[in-house]
C-alpha positions in Angstrom: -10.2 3.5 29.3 -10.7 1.7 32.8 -14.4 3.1 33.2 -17.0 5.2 31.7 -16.2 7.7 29.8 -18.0 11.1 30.5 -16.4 14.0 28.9 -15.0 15.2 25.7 -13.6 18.4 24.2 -12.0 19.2 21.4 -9.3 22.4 21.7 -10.7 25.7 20.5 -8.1 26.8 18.4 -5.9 23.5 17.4 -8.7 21.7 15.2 -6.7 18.2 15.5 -6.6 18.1 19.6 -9.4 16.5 21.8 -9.2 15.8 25.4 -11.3 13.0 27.2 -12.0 12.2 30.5 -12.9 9.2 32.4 -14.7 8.1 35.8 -11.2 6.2 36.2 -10.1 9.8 36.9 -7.9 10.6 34.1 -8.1 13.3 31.4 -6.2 11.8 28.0 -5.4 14.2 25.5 -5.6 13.0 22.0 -4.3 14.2 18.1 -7.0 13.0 15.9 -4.4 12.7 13.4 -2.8 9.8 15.3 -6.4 7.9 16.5 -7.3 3.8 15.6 -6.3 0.6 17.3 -3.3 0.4 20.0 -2.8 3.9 19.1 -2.0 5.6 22.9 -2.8 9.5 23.6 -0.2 11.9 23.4 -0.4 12.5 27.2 -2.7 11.8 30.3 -2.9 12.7 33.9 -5.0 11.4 37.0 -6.7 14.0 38.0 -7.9 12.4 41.3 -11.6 12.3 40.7 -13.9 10.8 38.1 -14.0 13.6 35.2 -17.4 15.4 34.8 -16.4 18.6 33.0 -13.2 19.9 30.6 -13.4 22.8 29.8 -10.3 24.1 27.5 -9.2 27.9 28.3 -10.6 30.5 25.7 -7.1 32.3 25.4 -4.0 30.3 26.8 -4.0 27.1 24.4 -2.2 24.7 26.9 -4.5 25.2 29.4 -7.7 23.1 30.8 -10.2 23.5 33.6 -11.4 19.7 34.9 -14.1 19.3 37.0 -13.0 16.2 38.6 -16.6 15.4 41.0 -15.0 14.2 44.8 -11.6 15.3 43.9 -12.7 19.0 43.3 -11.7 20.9 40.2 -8.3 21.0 38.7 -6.1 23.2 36.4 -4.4 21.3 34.4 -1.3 22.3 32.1 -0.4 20.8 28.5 2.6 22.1 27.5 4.1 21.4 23.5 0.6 21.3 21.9 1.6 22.8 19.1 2.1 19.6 17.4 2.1 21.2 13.4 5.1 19.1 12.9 4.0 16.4 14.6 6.3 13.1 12.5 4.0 10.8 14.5 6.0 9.7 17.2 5.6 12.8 19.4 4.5 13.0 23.1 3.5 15.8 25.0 3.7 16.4 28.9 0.9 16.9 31.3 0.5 18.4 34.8 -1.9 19.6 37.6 -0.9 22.7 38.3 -3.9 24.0 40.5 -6.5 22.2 42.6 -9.6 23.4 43.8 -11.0 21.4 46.7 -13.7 23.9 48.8 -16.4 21.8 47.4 -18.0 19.8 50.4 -19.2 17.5 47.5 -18.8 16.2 44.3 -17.8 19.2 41.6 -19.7 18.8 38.7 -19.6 22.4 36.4 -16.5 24.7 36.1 -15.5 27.2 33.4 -13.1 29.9 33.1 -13.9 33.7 34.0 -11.7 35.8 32.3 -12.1 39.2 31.2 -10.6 42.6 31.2 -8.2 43.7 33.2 -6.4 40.0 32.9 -8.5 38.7 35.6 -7.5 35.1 35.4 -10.3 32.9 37.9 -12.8 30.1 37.7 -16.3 29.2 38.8 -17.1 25.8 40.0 -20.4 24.6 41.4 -21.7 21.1 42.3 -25.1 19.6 42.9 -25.6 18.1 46.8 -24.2 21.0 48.7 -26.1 23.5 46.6 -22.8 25.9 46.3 -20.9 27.7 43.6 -17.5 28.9 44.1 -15.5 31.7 42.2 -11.5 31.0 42.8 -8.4 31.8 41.6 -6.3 29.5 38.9 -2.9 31.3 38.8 
């Protein structure tokens, strides 16, 4: 890590994944099968803001919600997660595929609505402008 690191969360349904983030503004995602010394994450991504909140999705497992403070709140993707048969050597890839940036400050909370009906949103909310949003993430 190139800075503090201020977030971690492991995946709700694949017991051996964790993703961390970073005030160097990257989210890693890491196998905890595959963790020690010069051992490297599977993937990471910059996420354009030091990392405050990860919040994995409830229902769609390659899915995260990153509340990234002055870069605003991303959706980020993870596809091949499904590492069962992991031989070791594996890697994963990793990309932004939303960003949320009506924040007039730094975003600090985010978390996934989702409900019936499919809805698919999130709500994001941060400290010095006093304001929460509720936006889409498809």
């Amino acid at each position: 890590f190139e800075a503090g690191v201020t977030a971690v969360a492991y995946h709700p349904s694949l017991e051996h994944i964790f993703a961390v983030g970073s005030y160097d503004e990257k989210i890693r995602i890491w196998d905890m099968r595959r963790v020690g010394p010069g051992v490297e994450p599977l993937a990471e991504v910059n996420v354009g803001g030091g990392v405050w909140r990860i919040k994995w999705h409830p229902t769609i497992k390659e899915r995260i919600l990153v509340g990234a403070m002055h870069g605003g709140c991303r959706v980020v993707m993870v596809p091949g997660l499904n590492l069962e048969e992991d031989d070791g050597t594996q890697s994963i890839s990793i990309e932004i595929t939303k960003d949320f940036t009506g924040h007039k400050s730094m975003a600090y909370g985010a978390d996934w609505l989702h409900g019936h009906n499919h809805i698919e949103a999130a709500a994001s909310c941060s400290f010095y402008d006093r304001q929460a949003f509720i936006w889409d993430t498809t």
